[in-house]
C-alpha positions as CSV (number, residue, x, y, z in Angstrom):
1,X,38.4,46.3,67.0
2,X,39.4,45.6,70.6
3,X,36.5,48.2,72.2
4,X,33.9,46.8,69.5
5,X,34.7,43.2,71.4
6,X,34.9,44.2,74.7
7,X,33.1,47.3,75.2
8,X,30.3,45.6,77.4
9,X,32.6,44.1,79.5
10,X,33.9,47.2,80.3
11,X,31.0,48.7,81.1
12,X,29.7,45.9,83.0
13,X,32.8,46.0,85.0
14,X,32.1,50.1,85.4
15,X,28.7,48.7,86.7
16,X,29.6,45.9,88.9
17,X,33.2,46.5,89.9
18,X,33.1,49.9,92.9
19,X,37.2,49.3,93.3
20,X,38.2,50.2,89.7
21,X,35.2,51.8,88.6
22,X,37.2,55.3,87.7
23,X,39.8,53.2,86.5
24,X,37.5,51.6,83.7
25,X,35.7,54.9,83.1
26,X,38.7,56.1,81.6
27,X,38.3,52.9,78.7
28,X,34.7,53.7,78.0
29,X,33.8,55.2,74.5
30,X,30.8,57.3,73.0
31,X,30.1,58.8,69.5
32,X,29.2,62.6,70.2
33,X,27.1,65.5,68.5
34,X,31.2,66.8,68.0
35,X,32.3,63.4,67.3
36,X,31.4,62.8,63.4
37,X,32.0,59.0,62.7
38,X,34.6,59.0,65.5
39,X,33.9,57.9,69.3
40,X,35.6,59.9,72.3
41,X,36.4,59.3,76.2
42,X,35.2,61.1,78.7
43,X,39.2,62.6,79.3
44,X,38.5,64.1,75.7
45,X,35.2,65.0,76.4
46,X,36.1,67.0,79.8
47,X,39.1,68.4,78.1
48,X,36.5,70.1,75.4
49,X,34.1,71.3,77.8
50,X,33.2,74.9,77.9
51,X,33.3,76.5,80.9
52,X,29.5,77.5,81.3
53,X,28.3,73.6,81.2
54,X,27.0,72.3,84.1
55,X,28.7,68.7,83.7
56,X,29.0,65.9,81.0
57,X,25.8,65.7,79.0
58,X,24.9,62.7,77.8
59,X,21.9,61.1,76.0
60,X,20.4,57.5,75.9
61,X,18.5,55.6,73.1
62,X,17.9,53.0,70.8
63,X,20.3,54.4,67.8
64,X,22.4,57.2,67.2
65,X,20.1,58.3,64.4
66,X,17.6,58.3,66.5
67,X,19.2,60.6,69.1
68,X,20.9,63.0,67.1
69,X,17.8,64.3,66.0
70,X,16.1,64.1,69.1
71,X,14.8,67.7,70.5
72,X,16.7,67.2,73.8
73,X,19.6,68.5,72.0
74,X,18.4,71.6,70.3
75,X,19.4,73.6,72.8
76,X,23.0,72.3,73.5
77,X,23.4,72.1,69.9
78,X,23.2,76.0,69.6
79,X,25.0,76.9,72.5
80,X,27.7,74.7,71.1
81,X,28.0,72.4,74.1
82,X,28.5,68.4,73.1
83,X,26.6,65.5,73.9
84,X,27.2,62.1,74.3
85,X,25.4,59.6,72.6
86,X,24.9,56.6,74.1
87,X,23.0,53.7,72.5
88,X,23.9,50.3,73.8
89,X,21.6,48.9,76.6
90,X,24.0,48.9,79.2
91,X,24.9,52.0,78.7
92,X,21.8,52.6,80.7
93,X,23.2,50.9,83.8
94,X,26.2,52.2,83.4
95,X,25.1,55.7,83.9
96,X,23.1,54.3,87.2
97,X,26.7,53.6,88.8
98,X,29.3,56.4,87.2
99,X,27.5,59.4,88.5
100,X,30.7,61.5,87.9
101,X,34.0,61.7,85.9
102,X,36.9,63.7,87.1
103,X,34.7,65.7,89.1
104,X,31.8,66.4,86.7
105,X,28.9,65.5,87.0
106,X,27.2,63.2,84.3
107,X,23.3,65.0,83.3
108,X,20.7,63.0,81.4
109,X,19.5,65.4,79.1
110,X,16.3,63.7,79.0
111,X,15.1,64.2,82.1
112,X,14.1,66.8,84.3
113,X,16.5,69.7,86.1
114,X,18.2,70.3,83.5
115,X,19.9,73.4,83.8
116,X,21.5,75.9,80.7
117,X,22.8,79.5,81.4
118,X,20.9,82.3,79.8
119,X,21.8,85.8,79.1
120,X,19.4,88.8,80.9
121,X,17.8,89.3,77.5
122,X,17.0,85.8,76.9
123,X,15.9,85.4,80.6
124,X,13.5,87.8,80.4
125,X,12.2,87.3,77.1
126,X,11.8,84.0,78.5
127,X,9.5,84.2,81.7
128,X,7.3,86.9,79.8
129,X,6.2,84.1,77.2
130,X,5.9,81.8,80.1
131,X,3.6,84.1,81.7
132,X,1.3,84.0,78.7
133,X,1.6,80.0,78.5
134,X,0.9,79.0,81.8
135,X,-3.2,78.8,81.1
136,X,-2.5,76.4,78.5
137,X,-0.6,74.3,80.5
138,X,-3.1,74.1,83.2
139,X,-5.3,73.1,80.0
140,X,-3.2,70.4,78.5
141,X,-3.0,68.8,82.1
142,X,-6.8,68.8,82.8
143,X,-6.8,67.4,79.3
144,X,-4.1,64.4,79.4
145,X,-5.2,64.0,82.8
146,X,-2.9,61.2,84.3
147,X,-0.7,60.6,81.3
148,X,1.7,63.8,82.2
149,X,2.3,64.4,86.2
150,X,2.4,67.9,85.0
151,X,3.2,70.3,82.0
152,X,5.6,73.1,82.5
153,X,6.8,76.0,79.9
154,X,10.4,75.1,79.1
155,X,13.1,76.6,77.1
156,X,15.2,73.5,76.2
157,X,14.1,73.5,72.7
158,X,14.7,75.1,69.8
159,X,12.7,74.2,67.0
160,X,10.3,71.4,68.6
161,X,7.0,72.4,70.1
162,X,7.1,69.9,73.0
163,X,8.8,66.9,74.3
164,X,8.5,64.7,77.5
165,X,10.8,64.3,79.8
166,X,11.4,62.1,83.5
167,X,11.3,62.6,86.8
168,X,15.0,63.0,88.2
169,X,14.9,59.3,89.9
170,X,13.2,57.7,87.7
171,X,13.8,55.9,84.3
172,X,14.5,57.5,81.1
173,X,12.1,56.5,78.8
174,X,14.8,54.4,76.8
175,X,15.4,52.4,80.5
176,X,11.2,52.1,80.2
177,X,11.8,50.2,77.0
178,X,14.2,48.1,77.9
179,X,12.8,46.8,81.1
180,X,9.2,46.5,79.0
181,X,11.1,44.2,76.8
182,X,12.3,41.7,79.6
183,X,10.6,38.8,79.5
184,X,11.1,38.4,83.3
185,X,9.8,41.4,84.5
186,X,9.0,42.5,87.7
187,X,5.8,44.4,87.3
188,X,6.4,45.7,90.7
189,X,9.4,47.1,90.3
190,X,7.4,48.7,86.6
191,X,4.9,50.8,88.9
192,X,7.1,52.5,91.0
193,X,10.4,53.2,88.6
194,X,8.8,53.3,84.9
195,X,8.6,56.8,83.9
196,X,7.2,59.9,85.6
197,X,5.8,62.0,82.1
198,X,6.8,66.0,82.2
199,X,5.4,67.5,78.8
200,X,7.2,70.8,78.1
201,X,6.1,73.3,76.0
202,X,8.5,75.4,74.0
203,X,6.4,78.8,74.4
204,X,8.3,80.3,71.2
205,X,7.0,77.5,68.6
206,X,4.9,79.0,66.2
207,X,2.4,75.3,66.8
208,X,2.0,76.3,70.6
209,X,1.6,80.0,70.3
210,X,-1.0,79.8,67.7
211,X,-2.6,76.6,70.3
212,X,-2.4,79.0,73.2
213,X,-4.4,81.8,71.1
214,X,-7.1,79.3,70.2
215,X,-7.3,78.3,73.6
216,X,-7.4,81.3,74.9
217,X,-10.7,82.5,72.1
218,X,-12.6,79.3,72.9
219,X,-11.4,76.8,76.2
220,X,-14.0,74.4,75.3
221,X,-12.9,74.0,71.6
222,X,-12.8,70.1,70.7
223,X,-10.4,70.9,68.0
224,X,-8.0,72.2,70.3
225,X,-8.3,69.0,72.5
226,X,-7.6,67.1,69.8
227,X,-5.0,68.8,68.9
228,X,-3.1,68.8,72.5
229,X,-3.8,64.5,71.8
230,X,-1.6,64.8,68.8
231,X,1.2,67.0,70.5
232,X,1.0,64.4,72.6
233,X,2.0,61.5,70.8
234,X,4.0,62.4,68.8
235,X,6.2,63.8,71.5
236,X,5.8,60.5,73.2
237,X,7.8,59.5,69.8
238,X,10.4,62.1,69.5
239,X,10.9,61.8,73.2
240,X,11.4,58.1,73.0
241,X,8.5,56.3,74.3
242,X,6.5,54.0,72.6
243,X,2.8,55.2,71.9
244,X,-0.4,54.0,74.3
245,X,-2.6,53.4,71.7
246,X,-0.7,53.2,68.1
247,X,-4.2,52.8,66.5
248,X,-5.8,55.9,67.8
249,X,-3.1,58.2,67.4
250,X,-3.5,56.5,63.7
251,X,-6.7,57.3,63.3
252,X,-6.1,61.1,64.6
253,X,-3.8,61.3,61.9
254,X,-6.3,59.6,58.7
255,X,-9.0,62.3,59.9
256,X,-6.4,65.0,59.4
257,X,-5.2,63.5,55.7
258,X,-9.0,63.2,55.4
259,X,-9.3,67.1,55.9
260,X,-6.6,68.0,53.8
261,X,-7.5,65.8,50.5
262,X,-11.5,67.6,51.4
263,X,-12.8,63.6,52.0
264,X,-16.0,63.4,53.7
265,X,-15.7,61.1,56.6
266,X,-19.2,58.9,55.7
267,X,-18.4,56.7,58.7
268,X,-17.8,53.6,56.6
269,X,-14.0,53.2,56.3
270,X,-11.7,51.3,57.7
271,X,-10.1,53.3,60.1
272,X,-11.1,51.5,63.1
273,X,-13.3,52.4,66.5
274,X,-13.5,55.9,66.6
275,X,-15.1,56.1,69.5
276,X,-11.8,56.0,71.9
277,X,-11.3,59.6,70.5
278,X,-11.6,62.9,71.8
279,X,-14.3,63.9,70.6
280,X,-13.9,66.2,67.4
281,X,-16.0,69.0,66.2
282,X,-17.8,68.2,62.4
283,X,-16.1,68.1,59.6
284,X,-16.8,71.8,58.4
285,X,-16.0,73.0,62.1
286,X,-13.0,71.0,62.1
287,X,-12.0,72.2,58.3
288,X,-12.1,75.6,59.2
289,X,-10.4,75.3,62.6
290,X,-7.5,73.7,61.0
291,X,-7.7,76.3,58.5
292,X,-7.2,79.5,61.0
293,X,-4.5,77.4,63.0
């Protein structure tokens, strides 16, 4: 009862006050992917670490549903290493301050650098998928254009096909929303610190390898450009942005329930302008496409 009460003042002392910053550290509590319905301190949370983690992993956003099904923490979740959840606002700033506890390091999972030890085997089997993804990376960028600063081959997920992460400096997308919510915001200050877009591409997902042999038969397949829009957004949502263009990506989505109910699209419906999409093969091209992928 006493941390639900004063919880932000603790951490906005952790922010503000330098002098007793590691000193109020000790105070703060998190909820965990080890936790269960229980919260832990970062003095439990170092005391369970394993030996082969880089530092204290933590991840930020707007619930803990939300986050314990994000596909940041596939990867930590098999190698057994925890996570902190961290869901309240300030949590954000807080992070910006306590860069380290008791000599480890704290690591945003959701951004960029971050770093897991492999085995050989895993290494290697690894950078030869890598080797056979990197053309459709360079096609996914010339695609998205400026909405990714790049698109890399990653092997932070598990079961997710892609996800976006940011730059090391910059915001996470979670400090994006927040600041996008302020209603006196410095749209300076937006420019320069909102969100530097990575898409990574899990290479072993069944979704990219089959994309990566389409690409590969036909570069100039619309269906696979559409499809790299889709892969898009929704990792924009599992990733924790909000979408660009909600009613496009809405759209994408009617055509494909269109496809799979065998409705002809006669143009008249109510599905909005589809002229701010990507331009899509017809119908029957589009059927079968779907169809072989």
């Amino acid at each position: 009862k006493f941390y639900e009460q004063f919880s932000k003042n603790l951490k906005l002392g952790v922010h503000e006050d330098s002098t007793n910053r590691a000193k109020l550290a000790d105070l703060l509590r998190y909820h965990s992917t080890k936790s269960g319905d229980d919260t832990t301190t970062l003095k439990e949370y170092v005391a369970r670490m394993d030996e082969k983690q880089q530092g204290i992993y933590y991840i930020t956003g707007e619930s803990r549903k939300a986050v314990e099904s994000s596909p940041f923490l596939e990867k930590l979740k098999k190698r057994g290493f925890e996570c902190l959840l961290m869901t309240d606002p300030i949590d954000e700033y807080v992070t910006q301050q306590l860069k380290e506890y008791d000599g480890k390091k704290l690591i945003a999972v959701t951004k960029e650098g971050l770093e897991i030890d492999e085995g050989e085997d895993e290494k290697k089997k690894f950078e030869e998928e890598k080797a056979k993804t990197e053309s459709l990376c360079k096609l996914i960028k010339e695609v998205l254009d400026d909405k990714v600063e790049k698109v890399v081959v990653s092997n932070h997920m598990v079961d997710s096909p892609c996800s976006l992460v940011t730059s090391a400096f910059g915001w996470t997308a979670n400090m994006t929303r927040i600041m996008q919510a302020q209603a006196l915001r410095d749209n300076t200050q937006m420019g320069y610190m909102a969100a530097k877009k990575t898409l990574e591409l899990n290479p072993f997902n069944p979704i990219i390898s089959s994309l990566r042999s389409k690409a590969e038969a036909d570069q100039s397949d619309k269906t696979v450009k559409d499809l790299i829009w889709l892969l898009y957004d929704t990792a924009l949502l599992t990733s924790g942005f909000n979408l660009d263009e909600p009613t496009v990506f809405a759209n994408r989505i009617h055509r494909l329930i269109k496809l799979g109910l065998s409705i002809e699209d006669d143009g008249d419906d109510d599905l909005g302008d589809l002229d701010d999409l990507p331009p899509l093969d017809d119908e029957e091209d589009m059927g079968e496409s779907s169809l072989e992928s």
